[in-house]
N, C-alpha and C positions, 0 to 999 in steps of 0.2 A: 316568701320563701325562694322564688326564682332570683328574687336579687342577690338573696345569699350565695346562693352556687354560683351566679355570674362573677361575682367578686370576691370570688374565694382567692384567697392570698395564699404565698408558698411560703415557705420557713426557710431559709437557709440551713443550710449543713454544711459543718465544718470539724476539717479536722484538724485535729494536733500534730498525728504524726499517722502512720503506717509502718506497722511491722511487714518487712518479709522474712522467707527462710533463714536468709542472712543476716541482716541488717535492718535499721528501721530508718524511716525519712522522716525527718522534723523540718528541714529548708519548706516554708510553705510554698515558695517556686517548684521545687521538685513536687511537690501532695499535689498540685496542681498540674504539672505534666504525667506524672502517673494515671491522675485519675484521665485523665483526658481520652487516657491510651485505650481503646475500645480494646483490646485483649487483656487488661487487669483481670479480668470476671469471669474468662474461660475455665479456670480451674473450679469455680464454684458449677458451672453446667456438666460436668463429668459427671459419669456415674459414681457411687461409693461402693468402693472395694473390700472384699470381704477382709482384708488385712487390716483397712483403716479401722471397719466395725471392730475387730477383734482387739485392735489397739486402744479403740476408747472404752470400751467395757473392762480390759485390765486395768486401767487407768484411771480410772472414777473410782472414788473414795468409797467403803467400807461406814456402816454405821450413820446412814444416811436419813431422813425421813422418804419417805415414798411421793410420788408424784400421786394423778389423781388415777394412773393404773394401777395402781397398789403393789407396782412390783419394784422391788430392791435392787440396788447395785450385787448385792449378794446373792440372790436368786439370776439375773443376768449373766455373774461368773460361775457357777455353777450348773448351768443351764448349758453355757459355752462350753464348758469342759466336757460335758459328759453327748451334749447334742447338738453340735453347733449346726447344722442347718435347720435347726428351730430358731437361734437367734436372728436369722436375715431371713 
């Protein structure tokens, strides 16, 4: 068993492209300067905004099956509407 962990091997990952707001990058020189860039990632460490919450609960589709909370996209906008500081 120790030998397994000692020689545990990494996978590569790779990518095709990256979207940004504007644009996307397929040049794999540019995927490769991008990622390099240690501030790519900063916007994922921010907090989420009660705007973005609200943007993705209008946004998500209607007549869904439920996760394993058993609540609805419909239950969600409804919820929103009438109590939104339930949702966050």
């Amino acid at each position: 068993m120790i030998n397994s962990i000692l020689d545990k091997r990494t996978d590569t990952v790779t990518f095709q492209n990256i979207k940004l707001p504007n644009t996307i990058i397929t040049d794999p020189y540019e995927i490769r300067n991008h990622i390099q860039n240690p501030f790519w990632y900063q916007t994922l460490t921010q907090p989420i905004t009660r705007q973005e919450v609200i943007q993705t609960i209008n946004q998500s589709p209607n007549n869904k099956a439920t996760g394993p909370s058993l609540i609805s996209n419909e239950m969600l906008k409804l919820v929103q509407l009438t109590s939104p500081t339930l949702v966050l």
